[in-house]
Each structure stands twice: as C-alpha cells, then as structure tokens.
C-alpha positions in Angstrom: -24.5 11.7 27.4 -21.1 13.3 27.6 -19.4 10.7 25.4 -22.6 11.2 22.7 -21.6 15.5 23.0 -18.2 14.6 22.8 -18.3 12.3 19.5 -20.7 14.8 17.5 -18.2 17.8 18.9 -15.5 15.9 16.9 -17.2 14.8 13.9 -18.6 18.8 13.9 -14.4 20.0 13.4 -13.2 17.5 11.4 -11.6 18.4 8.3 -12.0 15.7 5.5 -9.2 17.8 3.2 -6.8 17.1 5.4 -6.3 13.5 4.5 -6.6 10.0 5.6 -3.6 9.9 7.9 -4.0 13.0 9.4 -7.7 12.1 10.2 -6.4 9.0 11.9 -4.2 10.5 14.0 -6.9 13.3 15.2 -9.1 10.7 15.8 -6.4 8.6 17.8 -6.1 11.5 19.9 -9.8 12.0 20.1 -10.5 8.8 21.8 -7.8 8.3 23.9 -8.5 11.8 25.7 -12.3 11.7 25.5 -13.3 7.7 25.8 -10.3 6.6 27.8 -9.4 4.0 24.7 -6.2 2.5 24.3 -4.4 3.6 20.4 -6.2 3.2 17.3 -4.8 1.0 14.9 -5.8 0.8 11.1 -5.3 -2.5 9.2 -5.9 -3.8 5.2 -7.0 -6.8 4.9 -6.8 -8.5 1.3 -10.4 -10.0 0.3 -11.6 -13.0 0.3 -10.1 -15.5 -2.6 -6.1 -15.2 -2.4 -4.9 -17.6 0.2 -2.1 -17.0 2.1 0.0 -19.0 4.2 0.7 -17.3 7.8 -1.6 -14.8 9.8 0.7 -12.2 9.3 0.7 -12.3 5.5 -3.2 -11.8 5.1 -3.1 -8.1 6.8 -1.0 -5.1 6.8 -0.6 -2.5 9.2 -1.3 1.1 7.0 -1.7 3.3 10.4 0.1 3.3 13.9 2.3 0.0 13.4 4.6 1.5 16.1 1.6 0.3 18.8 2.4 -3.2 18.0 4.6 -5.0 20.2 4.9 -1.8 22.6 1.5 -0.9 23.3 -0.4 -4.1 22.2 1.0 -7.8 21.5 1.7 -9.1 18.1 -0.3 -12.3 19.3 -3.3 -10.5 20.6 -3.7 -8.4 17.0 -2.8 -11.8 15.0 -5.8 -13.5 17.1 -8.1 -11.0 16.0 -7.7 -10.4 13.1 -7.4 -14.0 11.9 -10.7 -14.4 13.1 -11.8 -11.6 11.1 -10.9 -12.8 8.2 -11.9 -16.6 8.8 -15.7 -14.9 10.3 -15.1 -16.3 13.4 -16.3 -12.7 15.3 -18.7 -10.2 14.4 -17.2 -6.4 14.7 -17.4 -4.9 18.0 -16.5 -5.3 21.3 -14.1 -8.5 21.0 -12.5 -10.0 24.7 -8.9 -11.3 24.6 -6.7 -12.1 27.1 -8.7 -10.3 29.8 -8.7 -7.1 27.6 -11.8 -6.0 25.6 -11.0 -4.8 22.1 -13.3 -2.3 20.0 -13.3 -3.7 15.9 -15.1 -2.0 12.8 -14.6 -1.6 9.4 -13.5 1.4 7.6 -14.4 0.7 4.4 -13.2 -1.2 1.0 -10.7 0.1 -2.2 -9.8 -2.3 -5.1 -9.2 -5.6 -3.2 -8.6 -4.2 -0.1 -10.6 -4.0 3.4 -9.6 -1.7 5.8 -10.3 -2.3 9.5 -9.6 -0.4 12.7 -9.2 -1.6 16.4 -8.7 0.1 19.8 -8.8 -1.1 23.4 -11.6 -0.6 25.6 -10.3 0.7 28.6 -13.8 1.9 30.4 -17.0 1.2 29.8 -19.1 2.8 26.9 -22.0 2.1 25.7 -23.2 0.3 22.8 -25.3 3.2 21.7 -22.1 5.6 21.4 -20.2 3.3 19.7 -23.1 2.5 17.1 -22.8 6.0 16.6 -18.7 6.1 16.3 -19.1 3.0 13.8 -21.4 5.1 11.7 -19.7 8.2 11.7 -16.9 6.1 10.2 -18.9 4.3 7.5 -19.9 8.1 6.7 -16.3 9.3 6.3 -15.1 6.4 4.3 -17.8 7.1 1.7 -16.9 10.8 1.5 -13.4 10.3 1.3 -14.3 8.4 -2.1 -16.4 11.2 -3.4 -13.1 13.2 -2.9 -10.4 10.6 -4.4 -13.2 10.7 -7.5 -12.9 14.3 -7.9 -9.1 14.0 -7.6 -9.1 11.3 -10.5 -10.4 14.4 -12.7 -7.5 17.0 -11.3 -4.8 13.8 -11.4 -5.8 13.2 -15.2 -2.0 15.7 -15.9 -0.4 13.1 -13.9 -1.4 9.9 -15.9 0.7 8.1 -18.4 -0.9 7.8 -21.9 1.1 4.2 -22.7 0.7 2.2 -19.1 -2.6 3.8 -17.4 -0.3 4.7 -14.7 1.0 8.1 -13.4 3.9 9.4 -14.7 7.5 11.1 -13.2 6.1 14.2 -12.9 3.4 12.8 -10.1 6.4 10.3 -9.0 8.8 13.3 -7.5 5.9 15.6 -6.4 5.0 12.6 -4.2 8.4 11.8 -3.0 8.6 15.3 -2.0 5.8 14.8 0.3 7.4 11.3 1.3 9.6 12.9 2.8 7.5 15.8 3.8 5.5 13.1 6.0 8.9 11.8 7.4 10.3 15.0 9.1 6.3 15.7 10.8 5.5 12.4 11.9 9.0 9.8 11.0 7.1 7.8 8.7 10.2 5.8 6.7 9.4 4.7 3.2 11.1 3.2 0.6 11.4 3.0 -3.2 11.0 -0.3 -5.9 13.0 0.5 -9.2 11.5 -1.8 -11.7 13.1 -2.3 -15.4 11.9 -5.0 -17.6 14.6 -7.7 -18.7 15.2 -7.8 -22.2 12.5 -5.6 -23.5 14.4 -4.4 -26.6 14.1 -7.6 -27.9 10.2 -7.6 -27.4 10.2 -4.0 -29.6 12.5 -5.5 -31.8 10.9 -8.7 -32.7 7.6 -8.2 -32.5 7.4 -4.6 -33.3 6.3 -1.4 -31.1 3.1 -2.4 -30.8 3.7 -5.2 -29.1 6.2 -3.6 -26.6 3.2 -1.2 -25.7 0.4 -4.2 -24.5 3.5 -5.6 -22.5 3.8 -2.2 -21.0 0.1 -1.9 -19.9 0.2 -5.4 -19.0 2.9 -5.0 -16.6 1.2 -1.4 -15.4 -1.8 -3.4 -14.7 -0.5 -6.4 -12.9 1.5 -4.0 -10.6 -1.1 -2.0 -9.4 -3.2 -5.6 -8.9 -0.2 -6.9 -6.1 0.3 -3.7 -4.6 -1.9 -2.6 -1.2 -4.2 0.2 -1.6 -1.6 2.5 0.6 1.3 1.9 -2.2 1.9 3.9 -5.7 3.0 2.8 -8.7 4.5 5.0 -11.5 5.7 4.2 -15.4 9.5 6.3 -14.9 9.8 6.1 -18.4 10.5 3.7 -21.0 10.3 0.5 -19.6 11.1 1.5 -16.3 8.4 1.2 -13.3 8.7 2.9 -10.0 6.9 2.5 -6.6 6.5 4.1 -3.6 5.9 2.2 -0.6 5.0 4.5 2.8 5.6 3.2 6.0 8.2 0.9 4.9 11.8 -0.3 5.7 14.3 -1.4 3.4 14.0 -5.1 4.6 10.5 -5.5 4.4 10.6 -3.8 1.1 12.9 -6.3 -0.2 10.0 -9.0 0.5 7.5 -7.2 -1.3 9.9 -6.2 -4.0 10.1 -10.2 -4.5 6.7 -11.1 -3.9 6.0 -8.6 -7.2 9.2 -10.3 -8.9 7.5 -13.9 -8.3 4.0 -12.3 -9.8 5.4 -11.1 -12.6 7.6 -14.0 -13.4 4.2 -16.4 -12.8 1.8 -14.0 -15.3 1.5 -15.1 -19.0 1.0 -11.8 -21.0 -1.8 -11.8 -23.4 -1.7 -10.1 -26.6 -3.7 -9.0 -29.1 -2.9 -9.9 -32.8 -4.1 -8.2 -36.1 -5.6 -11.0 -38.3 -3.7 -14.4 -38.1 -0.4 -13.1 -37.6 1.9 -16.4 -36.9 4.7 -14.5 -36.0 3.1 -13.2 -33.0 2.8 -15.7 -29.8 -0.5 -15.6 -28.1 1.5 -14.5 -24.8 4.5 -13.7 -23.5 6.2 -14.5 -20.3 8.9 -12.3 -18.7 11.3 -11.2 -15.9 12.1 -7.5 -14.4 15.1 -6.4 -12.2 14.1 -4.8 -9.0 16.0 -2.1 -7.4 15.3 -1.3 -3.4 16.0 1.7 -1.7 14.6 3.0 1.7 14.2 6.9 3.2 16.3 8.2 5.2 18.1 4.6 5.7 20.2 5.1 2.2 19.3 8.3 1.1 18.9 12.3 2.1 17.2 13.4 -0.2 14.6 12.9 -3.4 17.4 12.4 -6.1 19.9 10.3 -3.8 17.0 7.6 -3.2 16.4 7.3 -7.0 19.6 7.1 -8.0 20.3 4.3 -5.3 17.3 2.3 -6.6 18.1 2.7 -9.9 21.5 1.6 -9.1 20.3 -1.7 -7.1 18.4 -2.1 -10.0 21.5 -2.3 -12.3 23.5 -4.1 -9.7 20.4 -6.8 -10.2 20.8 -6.4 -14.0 24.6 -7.4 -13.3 23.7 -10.6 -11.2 22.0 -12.0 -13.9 18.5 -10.3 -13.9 15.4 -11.7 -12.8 16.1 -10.8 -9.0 16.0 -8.2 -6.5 18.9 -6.5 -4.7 19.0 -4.2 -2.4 22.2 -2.0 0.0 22.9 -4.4 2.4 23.5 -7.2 -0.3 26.1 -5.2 -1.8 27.4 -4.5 1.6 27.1 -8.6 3.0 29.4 -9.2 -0.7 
C-alpha cells in the first residue's frame, strides 16, 4: 500500500513542461528513494527492418549512460536488450546474473522505440508496477500532445527550401546545449555538413534542381539520425546537427555512418515534360565537419567555427570524408 501512495504521490507533482530529461531524472530519483531500485536507464531502440551487425549498434543509450559499466555491466544491458529486440523476453521483471531487472517501454517517435530498465533491489509487487508501466504509457502519449502543439509555435523556426529548421532555431538550441552541460555535464557535439560540388548541380541543371537535392538531403538526414538528435539547413547548402550526449569520437562514427548513407542514396528528381537533359537521379558526396562541447570549444560561436573548419579541412583532403581535431592533431 505504501509503494501504491507513494507512485500516485509522484505522478500527482509531476510537471510534464519541464521536459523529457528532467522528468527522467525526477523519476530516477523517485524510485531509487521510494522502491529501493537500482538507476533508471532509458534506451532507443531502432525498429524492426534495418539489420545491424553487433548488439551495441541496434540501441542507444539517450538517458543515464554514465550507469553503464559503473553501476551496471555493459554485458548484462547488451543481454537484455538483445533479447528485446530479437522477442526473446516479454517486458517486466527479467533475471540476469542473479539480479532481477524491471523492463518497459516508453513509447515510439519516427523509427525509434524507447525502452527503460532499472534493477529490482526488493520486492514489489506486480500490481505496483502494472501501475508504474501505465503511468508511463500515459506520459509518453501526453508528451506527444505537447511536441504537436510545439510543431505549431516551432513553425518560425522551419526552413522554407529543406523542411528543416533553420539558424535561428540552431543557436537558440546550442545555447541550451550548453545550458544542459553546466546543470547536469551532458557533453555534445556538432556535425558541419556541406555538399561537395553543389555549384555544379545549380549550374547544370538549373536552381530548381539544386532545391529537390536540398530537400532530399534534409530528408535523408533526419531518416539516419536517432530521435534525440537535430538537424538544421545553416544555410545554403550547408547542414548542421546537434548531437546531445555525445563525444567527439563517437561523433566521428556517426558523422561517417551519415557520410556512407548519403554517398549510398540515389536522389530522385522530378522533371518537367521529357526533359533529356535532366538525369532521373543524382548521386553525391558531403564533407563533414566534427566538433564536440567543451572538448574543442568554450562557447556557442567557437564550436561552429571549429566544425566548420573540420569541415573545410575535409574539403582539403579531397572531400567525401569526415575529419575531426584530433586528425589534424595525429598529422
């Protein structure tokens, strides 16, 4: 009965405005103190139909990655989530190496599935957490009702050409980047994309052209990113992206794994009439910038102007690729 007052005392002072991190952490705090759990971690898991090679590639860690490998073992969060996504286990209580593990499901966004996990380190009953899994199911479908109505007041923020938003949403959110970094030391780091070549594209095929490869590329970036990452059109043909909770290094892999995507796409286009002059698609390459917060920058304009500087330094080494700092440094 206590644990049952306890859960509806905390779903009674939650505050949804606050945000999804901010919720996670109250609610980390929550069940640590009040059901003895160990920390919560929150995981995205891609859905069903891209096939990945190792465990590690199929899920990533949006919330509390500091727990693994300190507080819980890469192997024992690896077992369970593999057998998540190969529906091997049902969600719930989950035994593992003489522990007992607590999965559900958040919710879904675009073609991601976001799960959570916690250790069991008493007993509670299956009827309180029943009641914890709905409350979450409950706060995943209000927290879309709110991103919908931010749509509406983000609608300033959206580029007319590439669907995506624009600079002026790209430095108010590096402001709160870095915001985020100073309360809780969550790192990030920056992708500075520019299309190779693209002059050509407006001069040979016209304008109009240049503009479907611009909403192409808008499209196919926001289809390789996770749901926790932002994409931006900088201007021209120049692409930005914010990627929270992550290190230079690691943004280096992702920065190549969107390289590879773009490099593998054929680019439609639409032609007026039987135009011969215009191919039916169009392959091509983009330069790719890193830098990472505070690793090789202080501030909002010094990690810009480092990515976009990796990004020329990639232009240099004969485009196509990605560089990042310590590359320049190793040479």
């Amino acid at each position: 009965m206590r644990d049952l007052k306890n859960i509806a005392r905390f779903v009674a002072t939650l505050n949804l405005l606050q945000g999804k991190k901010f919720t996670y952490g109250h609610l980390d705090r929550f069940l640590k103190k009040e059901l003895g759990t160990g920390p919560v971690i929150i995981i995205s898991i891609q859905k069903q139909g891209e096939e990945l090679e190792k465990v590690n590639e199929k899920f990533r860690t949006v919330w509390n990655k500091k727990c693994i490998g300190s507080y819980y073992t890469e192997k024992d969060i690896e077992t369970i989530f593999s057998d998540i996504t190969s529906f091997k286990i049902e969600l719930g209580k989950y035994p593992s190496n003489g522990k007992t593990f607590f999965t559900f499901m958040f919710g879904e966004s675009g073609n991601q599935i976001f799960y959570g996990i916690f250790e069991l380190q008493r007993e509670v009953s299956s009827e309180v957490l029943d009641i914890f899994s709905l409350f979450i199911r409950n706060l995943w479908t209000n927290w879309l009702s709110f991103e919908e109505l931010k749509k509406v007041e983000n609608l300033v923020y959206i580029d007319d050409v590439s669907g995506l938003y624009n600079q002026r949403k790209l430095l108010k959110d590096i402001d709160v980047s870095i915001e985020r970094f100073h309360g809780v030391g969550e790192v990030f780091s920056i992708l500075f994309i520019d299309i190779d070549h693209f002059k050509n594209v407006n001069d040979t095929l016209g304008h109009v052209i240049g503009t479907q490869v611009l909403f192409g590329l808008g499209q196919l970036l926001q289809k390789v990113l996770r749901e926790t990452d932002l994409v931006y059109r900088y201007g021209g043909d120049e692409f930005v992206m914010i990627l929270p909770d992550v290190n230079g290094e690691v943004a280096r892999s992702i920065a190549q794994r969107v390289l590879d995507n773009i490099k593998g796409n054929k680019f439609y286009l639409k032609k007026e009439g039987k135009n011969q002059e215009i191919p039916d698609f169009l392959n091509i390459s983009v330069s790719i910038g890193v830098a990472s917060y505070p690793k090789d920058a202080k501030n909002k304009d010094e990690i810009l102007s480092i990515a976009d500087k990796m990004m020329y330094e990639a232009k240099k080494k004969g485009r196509g690729r990605v560089c990042y700092t310590t590359e320049i440094l190793e040479n």
